[in-house]
C-alpha positions as CSV (number, residue, x, y, z in Angstrom):
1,X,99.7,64.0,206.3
2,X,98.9,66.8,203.9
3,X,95.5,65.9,201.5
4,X,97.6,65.9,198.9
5,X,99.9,63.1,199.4
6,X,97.2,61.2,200.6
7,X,95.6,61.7,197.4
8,X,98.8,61.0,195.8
9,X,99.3,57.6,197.6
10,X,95.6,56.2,196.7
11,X,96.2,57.5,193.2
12,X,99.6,55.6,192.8
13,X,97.8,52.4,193.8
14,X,96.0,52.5,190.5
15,X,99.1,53.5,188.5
16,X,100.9,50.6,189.7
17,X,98.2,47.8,189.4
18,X,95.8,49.1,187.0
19,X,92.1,47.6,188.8
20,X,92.2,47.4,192.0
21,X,89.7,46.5,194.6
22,X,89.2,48.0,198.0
23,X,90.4,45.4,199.9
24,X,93.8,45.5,198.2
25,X,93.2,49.4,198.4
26,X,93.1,49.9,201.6
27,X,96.2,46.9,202.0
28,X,98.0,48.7,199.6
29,X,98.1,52.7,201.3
30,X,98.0,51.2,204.9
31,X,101.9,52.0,205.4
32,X,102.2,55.0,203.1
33,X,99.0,56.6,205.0
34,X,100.6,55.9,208.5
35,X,97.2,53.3,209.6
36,X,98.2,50.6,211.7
37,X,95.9,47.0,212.1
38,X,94.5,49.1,215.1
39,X,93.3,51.8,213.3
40,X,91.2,48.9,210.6
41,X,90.3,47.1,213.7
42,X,88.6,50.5,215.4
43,X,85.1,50.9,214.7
44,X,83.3,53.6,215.5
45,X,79.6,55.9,215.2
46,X,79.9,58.5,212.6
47,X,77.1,61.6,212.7
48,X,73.9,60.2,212.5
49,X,74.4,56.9,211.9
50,X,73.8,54.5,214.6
51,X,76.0,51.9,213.3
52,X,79.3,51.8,213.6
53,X,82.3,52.0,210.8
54,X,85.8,51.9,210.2
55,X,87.2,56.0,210.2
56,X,90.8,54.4,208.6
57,X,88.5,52.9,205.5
58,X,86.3,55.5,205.2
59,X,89.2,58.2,205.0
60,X,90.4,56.2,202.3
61,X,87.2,56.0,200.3
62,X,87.0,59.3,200.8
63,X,90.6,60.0,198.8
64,X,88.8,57.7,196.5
65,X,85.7,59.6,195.8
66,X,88.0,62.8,195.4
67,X,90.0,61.0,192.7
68,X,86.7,60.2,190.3
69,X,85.7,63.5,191.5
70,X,88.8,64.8,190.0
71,X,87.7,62.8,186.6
72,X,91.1,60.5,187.7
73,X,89.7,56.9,188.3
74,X,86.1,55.1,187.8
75,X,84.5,51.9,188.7
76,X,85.1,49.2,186.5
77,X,81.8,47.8,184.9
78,X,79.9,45.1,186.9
79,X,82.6,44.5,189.2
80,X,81.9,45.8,192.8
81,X,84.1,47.5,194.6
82,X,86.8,47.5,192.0
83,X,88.2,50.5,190.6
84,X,90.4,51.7,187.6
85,X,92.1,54.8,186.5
86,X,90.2,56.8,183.8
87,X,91.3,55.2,179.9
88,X,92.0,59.0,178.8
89,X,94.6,59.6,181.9
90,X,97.5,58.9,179.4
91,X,96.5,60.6,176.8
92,X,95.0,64.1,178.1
93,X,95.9,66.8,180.7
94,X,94.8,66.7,184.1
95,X,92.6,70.1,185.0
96,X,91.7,70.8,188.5
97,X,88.2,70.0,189.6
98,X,85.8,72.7,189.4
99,X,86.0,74.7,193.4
100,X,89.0,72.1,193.8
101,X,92.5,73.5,195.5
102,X,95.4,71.7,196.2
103,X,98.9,72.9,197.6
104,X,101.3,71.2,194.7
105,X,105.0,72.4,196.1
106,X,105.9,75.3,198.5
107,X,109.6,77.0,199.2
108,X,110.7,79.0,201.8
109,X,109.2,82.1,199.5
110,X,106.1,80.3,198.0
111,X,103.3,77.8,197.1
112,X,102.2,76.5,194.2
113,X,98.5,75.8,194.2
114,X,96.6,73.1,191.6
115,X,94.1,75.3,191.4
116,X,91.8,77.6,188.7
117,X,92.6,80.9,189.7
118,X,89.2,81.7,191.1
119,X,90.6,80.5,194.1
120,X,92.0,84.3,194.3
121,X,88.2,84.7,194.9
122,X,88.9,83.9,199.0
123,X,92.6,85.3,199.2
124,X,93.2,88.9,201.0
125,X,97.5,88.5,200.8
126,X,98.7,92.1,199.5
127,X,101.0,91.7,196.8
128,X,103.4,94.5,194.7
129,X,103.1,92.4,191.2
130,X,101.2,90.5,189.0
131,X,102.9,89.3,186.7
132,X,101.4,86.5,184.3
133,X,101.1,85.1,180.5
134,X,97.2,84.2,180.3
135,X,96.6,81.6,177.3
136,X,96.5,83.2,174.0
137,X,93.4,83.7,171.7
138,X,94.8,81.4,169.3
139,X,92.7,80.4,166.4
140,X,94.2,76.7,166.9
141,X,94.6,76.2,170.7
142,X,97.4,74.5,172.5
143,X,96.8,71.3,174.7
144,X,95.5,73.4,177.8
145,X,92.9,75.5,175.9
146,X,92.6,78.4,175.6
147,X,89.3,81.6,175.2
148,X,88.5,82.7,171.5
149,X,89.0,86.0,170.4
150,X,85.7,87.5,171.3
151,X,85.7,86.0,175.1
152,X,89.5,86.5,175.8
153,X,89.2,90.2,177.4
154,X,86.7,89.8,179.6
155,X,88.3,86.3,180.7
156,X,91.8,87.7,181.5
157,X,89.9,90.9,183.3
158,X,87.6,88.4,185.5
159,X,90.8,86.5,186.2
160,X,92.6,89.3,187.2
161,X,89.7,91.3,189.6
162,X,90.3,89.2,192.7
163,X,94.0,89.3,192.8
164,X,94.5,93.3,191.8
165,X,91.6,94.0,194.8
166,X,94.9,93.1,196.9
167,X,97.4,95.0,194.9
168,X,99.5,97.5,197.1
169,X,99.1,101.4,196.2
170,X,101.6,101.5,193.4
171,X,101.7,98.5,193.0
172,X,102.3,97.0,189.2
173,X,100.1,94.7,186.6
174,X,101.8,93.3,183.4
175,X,100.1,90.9,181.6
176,X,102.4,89.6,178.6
177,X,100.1,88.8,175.3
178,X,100.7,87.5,172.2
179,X,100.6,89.8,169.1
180,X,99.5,86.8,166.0
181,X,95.6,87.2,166.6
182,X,93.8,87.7,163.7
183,X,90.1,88.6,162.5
184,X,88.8,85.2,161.2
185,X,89.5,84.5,157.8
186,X,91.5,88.3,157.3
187,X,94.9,89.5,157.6
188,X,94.1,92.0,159.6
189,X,94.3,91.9,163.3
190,X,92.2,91.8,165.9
191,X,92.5,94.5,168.4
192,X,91.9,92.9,171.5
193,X,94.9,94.0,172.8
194,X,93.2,97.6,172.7
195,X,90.2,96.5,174.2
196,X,92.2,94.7,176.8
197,X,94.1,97.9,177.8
198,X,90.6,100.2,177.9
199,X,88.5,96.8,180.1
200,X,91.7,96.8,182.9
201,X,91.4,100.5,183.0
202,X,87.9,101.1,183.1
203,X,86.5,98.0,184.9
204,X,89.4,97.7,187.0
205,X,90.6,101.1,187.3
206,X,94.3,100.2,186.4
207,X,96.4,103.0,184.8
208,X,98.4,102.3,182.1
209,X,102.2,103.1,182.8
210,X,103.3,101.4,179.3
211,X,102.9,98.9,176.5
212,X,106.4,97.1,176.7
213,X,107.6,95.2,173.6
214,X,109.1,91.9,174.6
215,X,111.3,91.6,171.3
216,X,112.0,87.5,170.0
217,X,114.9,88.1,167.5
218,X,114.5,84.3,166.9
219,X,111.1,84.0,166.9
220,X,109.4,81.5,164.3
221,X,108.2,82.8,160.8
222,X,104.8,84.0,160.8
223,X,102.0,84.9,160.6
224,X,102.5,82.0,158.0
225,X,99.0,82.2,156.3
226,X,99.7,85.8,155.6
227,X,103.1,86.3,155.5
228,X,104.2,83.3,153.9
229,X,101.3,82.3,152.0
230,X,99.5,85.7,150.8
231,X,102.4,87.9,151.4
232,X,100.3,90.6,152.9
233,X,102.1,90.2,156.3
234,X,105.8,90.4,157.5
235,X,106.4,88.1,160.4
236,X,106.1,89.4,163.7
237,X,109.1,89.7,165.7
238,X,107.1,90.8,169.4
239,X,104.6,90.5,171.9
240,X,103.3,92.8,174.0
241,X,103.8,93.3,178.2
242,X,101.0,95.7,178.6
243,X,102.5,97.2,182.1
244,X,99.6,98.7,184.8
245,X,99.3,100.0,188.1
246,X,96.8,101.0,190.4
247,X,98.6,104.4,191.5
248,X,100.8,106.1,189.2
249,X,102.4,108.6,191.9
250,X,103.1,106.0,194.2
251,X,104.2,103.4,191.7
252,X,107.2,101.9,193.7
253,X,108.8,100.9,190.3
254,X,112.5,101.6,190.0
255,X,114.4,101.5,187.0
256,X,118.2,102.0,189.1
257,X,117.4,98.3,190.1
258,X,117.9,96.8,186.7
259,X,120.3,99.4,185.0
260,X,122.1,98.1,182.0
261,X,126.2,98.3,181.4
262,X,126.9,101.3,179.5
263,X,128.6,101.2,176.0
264,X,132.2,101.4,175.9
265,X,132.1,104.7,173.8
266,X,129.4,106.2,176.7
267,X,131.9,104.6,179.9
268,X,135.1,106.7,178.2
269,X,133.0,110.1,177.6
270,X,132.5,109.9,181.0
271,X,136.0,109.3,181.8
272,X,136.9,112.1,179.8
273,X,134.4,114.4,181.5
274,X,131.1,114.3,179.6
275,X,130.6,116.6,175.8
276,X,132.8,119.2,175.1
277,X,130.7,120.8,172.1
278,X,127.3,122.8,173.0
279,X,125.0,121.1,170.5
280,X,121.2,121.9,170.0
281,X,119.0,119.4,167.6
282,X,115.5,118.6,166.4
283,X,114.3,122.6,166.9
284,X,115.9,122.7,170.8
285,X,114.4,119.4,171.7
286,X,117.6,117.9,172.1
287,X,121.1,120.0,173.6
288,X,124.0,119.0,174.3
289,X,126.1,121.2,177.0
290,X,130.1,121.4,177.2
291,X,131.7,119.9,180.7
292,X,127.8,119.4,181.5
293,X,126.5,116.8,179.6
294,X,127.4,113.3,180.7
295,X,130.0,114.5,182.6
296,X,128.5,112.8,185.8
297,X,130.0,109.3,186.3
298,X,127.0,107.3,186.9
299,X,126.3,103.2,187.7
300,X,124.5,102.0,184.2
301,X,122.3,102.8,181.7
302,X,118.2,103.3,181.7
303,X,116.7,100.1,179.5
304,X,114.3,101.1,177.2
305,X,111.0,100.0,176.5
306,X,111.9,97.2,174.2
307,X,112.7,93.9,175.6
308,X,115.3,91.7,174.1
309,X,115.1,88.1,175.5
310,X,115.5,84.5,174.5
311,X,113.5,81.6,175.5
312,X,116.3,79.6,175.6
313,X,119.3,79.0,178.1
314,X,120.8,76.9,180.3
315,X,118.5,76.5,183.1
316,X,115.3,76.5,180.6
317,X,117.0,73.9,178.7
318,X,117.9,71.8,181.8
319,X,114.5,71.7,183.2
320,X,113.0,71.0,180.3
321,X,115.3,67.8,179.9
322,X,114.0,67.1,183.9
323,X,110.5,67.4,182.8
324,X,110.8,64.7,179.9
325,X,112.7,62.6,182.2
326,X,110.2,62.3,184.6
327,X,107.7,61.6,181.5
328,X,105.6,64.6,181.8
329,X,104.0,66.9,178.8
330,X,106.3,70.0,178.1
331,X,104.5,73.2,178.5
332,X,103.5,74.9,174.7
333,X,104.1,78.7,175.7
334,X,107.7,79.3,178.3
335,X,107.8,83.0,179.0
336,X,112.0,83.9,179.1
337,X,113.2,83.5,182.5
338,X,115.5,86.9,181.9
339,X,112.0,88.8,181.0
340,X,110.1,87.3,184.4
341,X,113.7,88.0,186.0
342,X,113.9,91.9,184.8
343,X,110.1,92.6,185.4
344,X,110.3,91.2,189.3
345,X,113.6,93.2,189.5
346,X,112.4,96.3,188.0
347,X,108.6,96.6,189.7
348,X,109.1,95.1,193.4
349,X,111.5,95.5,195.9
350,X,113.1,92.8,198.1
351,X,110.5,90.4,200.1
352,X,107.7,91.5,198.2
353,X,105.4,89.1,197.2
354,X,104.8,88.2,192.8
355,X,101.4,86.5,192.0
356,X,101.0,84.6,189.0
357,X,97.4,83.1,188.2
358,X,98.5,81.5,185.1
359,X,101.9,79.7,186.3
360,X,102.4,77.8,183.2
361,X,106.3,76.4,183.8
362,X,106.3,78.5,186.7
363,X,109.0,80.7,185.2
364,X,107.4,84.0,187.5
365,X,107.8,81.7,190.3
366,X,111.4,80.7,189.6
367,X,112.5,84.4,188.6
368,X,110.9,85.4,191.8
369,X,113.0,82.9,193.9
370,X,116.1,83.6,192.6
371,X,115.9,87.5,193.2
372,X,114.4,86.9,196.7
373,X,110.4,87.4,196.3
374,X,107.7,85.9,198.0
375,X,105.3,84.6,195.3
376,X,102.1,82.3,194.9
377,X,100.8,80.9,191.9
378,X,98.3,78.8,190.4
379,X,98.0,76.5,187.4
380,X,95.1,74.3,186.4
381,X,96.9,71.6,184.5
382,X,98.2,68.9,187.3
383,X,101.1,67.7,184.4
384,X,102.4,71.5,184.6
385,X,102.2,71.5,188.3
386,X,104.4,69.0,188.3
387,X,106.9,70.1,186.1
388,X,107.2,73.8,187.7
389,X,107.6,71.0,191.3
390,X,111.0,69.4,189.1
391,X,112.0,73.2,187.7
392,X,111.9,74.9,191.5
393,X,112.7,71.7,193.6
394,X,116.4,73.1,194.5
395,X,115.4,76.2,196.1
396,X,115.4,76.1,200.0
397,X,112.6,74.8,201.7
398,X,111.5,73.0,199.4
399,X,108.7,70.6,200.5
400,X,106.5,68.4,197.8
401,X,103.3,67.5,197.9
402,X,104.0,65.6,194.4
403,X,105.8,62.2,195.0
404,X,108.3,62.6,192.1
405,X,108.4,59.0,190.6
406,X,110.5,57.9,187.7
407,X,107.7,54.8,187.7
408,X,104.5,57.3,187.1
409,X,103.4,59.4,184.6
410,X,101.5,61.5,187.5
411,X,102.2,61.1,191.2
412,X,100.0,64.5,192.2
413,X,96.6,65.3,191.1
């Protein structure tokens, strides 16, 4: 049995029956632990201790001690032996222990680790992408937290050292930022994203290959303060995916693997065999050729830079509705499936493998399923763990290491 679903088991114990004493703990997790009245029978030496003990017990006390390690459960005042979940476990997010990792869910192309993302720290995997949404210097965080302004840059670059150490030659970075940062108490805007792009590139010698505009046409109003209130603003409509690699020449990017349809008007010029006017514009820069230009039939058109995609659609919507079923927090900040989708498409090839240290909703790992990429990722918050567990649980090979239980709030930890 995986640590995990141990850890789940003792920790479901308490759910279900609020204090509980060891006894009834270890009567409780005997079945779902696979012990038998053997194995509490058994006693045996452990290290240096002459005396003997029960191993089955013991294991179990251990779980135990990783749970209020885990800030999960605590002893209940003058009462030995008898133990509680933590008063704030309803109310507040679960982070992972400091040094603490944790399989959550895997597929036949990933894992999902509870885990801060130093665990990175003691990975060698090679990957082609990294592709992730770090939290946002907001002025106001969201329920996970997030850096302020003046420690955000060098907490996304610290993040992002151990993981890019194992990026392929020409292999891709894009980390998608918000744009609504402001200098305190001014309308004018900080420029961490500038000193962002200089810190990957000149601590971690990444080379910038563009600064892609991810483009919300039904984004919220704001900034509100200055846009609504002071009218010194207008609302921002984008956020930035600030695209690296670690070799330009060999970048394996591709653009012929996420060509858009071409127009109607462009499809028939083609048809018709391409311009039939020689055309020069903007002092030569531009010229079209007769029975030359556009006459060659071709599959789609080049995207450009800016990004049009929604945050909503059917399967955003649909897991979201799993996610409240099961009565776990909805993540704050959902990057667009179609964004995560075009960026894997576009930047790795088939069977490559997508890291994200900052799963979120796991939308990198779900885009990354569905076009046939290994991935790995890691999120802190247990609550989101489990929620990207109920997002990817139809993919094949799915195996949980999160009991998903319409009875409890959290099963995994």
């Amino acid at each position: 049995m995986g640590e995990a679903t141990a850890l789940a088991a003792v920790l479901a114990v308490y759910q279900r029956r609020g204090e509980v004493a060891n006894d009834c703990l270890y009567a409780e997790v005997k079945e779902s632990l696979g012990f038998t009245d053997d194995d509490y029978a058994r006693r045996e030496t452990i290290g240096r201790d002459t005396r003997k003990h029960c191993v089955a017990t013991r294991a179990i006390r251990w779980y135990q001690q990783s749970l209020r390690r885990m800030n999960l459960v605590e002893r209940v005042p003058g009462r030995r032996g008898v133990w509680r979940l933590r008063g704030a476990l309803e109310k507040e997010l679960t982070p992972a222990a400091a040094g603490m990792t944790l399989v959550g869910f895997s597929t036949q192309l990933g894992v999902a680790l509870w885990s801060s993302c130093d665990v990175f720290k003691g990975i060698t995997e090679p990957c082609a992408l990294i592709l992730t949404s770090p939290p946002y210097a907001l002025a106001k965080p969201r329920r996970y937290g997030n850096p302020p302004e003046r420690e955000i840059v060098e907490f996304i670059v610290r993040s992002l050292e151990p993981i890019v150490k194992n990026l392929l030659p020409g292999g891709s970075v894009v980390v998608v930022t918000g744009n609504d940062v402001f200098v305190s108490g001014t309308p004018a805007r900080s420029l961490y994203v500038e000193r962002l792009v200089l810190a990957l590139h000149e601590e971690l010698g990444l080379a910038l290959m563009d600064r892609l505009v991810w483009h919300q046409k039904n984004k919220a109003p704001g900034p509100m303060a200055w846009a609504s209130g002071t009218r010194q603003q207008l609302n921002v409509a984008y956020e930035h995916c600030l695209w690296f690699t670690n070799d330009p020449i060999r970048c394996f990017a591709d653009n012929r693997r996420v060509l858009m349809p071409h127009s109607e008007q462009h499809r028939k010029l083609m048809e018709a065999g391409g311009e039939r006017r020689d055309l020069s514009s903007a002092d030569g820069a531009y010229t079209l050729r007769a029975g030359r230009s556009f006459a060659q039939s071709t599959p789609g058109r080049i995207p450009r830079n800016v990004l049009e995609f929604t945050q909503h659609g059917r399967e955003i919507a649909e897991a979201r509705r799993a996610v409240r079923a099961f009565g776990l927090p909805l993540h704050g900040a959902v990057m667009p499936l179609g964004l995560a989708a075009f960026l894997i498409r576009f930047l790795t090839r088939e069977g490559d493998l997508v890291v994200d240290p900052f799963g979120g909703f796991g939308t990198t790992a779900r885009a990354a399923e569905d076009a046939g990429r290994r991935w790995l990722m890691t999120e802190r918050i247990a609550e989101y763990v489990v929620g990207q567990a109920i997002r990817l649980r139809d993919a094949a090979g799915f195996r949980n290491s999160i009991p998903l239980d319409l009875n409890h709030r959290l099963s995994f930890a």
